[in-house]
C-alpha positions as CSV (number, residue, x, y, z in Angstrom):
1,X,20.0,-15.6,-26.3
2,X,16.5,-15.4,-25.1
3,X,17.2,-17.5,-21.6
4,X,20.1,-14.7,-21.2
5,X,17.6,-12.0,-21.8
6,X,14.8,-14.1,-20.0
7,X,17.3,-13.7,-16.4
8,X,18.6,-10.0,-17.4
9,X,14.5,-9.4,-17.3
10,X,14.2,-10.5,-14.1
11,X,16.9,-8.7,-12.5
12,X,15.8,-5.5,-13.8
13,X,12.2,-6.5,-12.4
14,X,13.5,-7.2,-8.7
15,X,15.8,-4.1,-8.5
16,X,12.2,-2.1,-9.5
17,X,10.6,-3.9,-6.9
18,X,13.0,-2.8,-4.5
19,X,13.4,0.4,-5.8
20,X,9.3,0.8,-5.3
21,X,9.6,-0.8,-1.9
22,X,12.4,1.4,-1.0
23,X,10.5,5.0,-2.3
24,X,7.3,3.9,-0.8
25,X,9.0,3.3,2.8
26,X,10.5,7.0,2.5
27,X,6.9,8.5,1.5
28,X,6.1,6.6,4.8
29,X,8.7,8.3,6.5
30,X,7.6,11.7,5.6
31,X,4.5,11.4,6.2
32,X,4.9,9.8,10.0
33,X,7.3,12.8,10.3
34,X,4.3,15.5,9.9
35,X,2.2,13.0,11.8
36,X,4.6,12.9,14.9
37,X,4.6,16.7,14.8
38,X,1.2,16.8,14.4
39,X,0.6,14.4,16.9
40,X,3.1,16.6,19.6
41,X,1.4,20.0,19.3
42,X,-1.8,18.4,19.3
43,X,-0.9,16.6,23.0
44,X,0.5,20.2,24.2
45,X,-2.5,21.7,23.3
46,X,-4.9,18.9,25.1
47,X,-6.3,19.3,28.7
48,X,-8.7,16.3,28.6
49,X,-6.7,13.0,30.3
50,X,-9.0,10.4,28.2
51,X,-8.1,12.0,25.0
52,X,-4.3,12.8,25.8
53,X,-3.8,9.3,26.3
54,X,-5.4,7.9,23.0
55,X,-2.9,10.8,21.1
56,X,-0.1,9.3,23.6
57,X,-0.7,5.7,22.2
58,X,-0.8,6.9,18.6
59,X,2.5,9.2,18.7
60,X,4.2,5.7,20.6
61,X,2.9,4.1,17.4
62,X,3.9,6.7,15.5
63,X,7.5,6.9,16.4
64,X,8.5,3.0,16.6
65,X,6.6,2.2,12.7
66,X,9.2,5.2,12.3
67,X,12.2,3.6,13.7
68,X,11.4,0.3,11.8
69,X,11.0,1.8,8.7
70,X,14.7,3.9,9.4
71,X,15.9,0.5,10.4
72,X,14.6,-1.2,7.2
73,X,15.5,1.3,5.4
74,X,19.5,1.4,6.4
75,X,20.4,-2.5,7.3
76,X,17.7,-4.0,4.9
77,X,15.0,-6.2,5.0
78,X,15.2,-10.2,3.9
79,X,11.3,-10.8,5.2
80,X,10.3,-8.0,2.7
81,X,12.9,-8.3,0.1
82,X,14.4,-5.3,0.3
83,X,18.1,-4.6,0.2
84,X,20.1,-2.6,1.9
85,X,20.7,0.7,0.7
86,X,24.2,1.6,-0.4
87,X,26.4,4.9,-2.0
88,X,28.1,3.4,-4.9
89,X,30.2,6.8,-5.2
């Protein structure tokens, strides 16, 4: 009994780890959603070259850490662990 309950234990503890993975990579996602928008007005509103490049290079950033997150988030991840997300219904 307690070797059945030992592996039910540890099934429950890798689907919360996913589960954790999977809510922290959407809190990631919302915040590089403001941050791209922020990021946008901020470069419409710049006139300086230097400085419109440096916000150029971060919104870049920006938008592919957002596309690999998506990516993770939709086809999975083996390097992180994290499975890919399906509708049971």
């Amino acid at each position: 009994m307690s070797i059945v309950s030992k592996f039910v234990l540890e099934d429950f503890i890798d689907y919360q780890s996913n589960f954790s993975k999977v809510i922290n990579i959407s809190g990631r996602q919302r915040m590089l959603s403001q941050r791209i928008m922020l990021l946008i007005q901020t470069l419409n509103g710049q006139k300086a070259i230097d400085n419109s490049n440096l916000i150029k290079n971060d919104l870049i950033n920006s938008i592919q850490l957002m596309r690999k997150s998506n990516e993770t988030l939709m086809n999975g991840n083996r390097v992180e662990k994290i499975e890919k997300i399906t509708n049971n219904e």
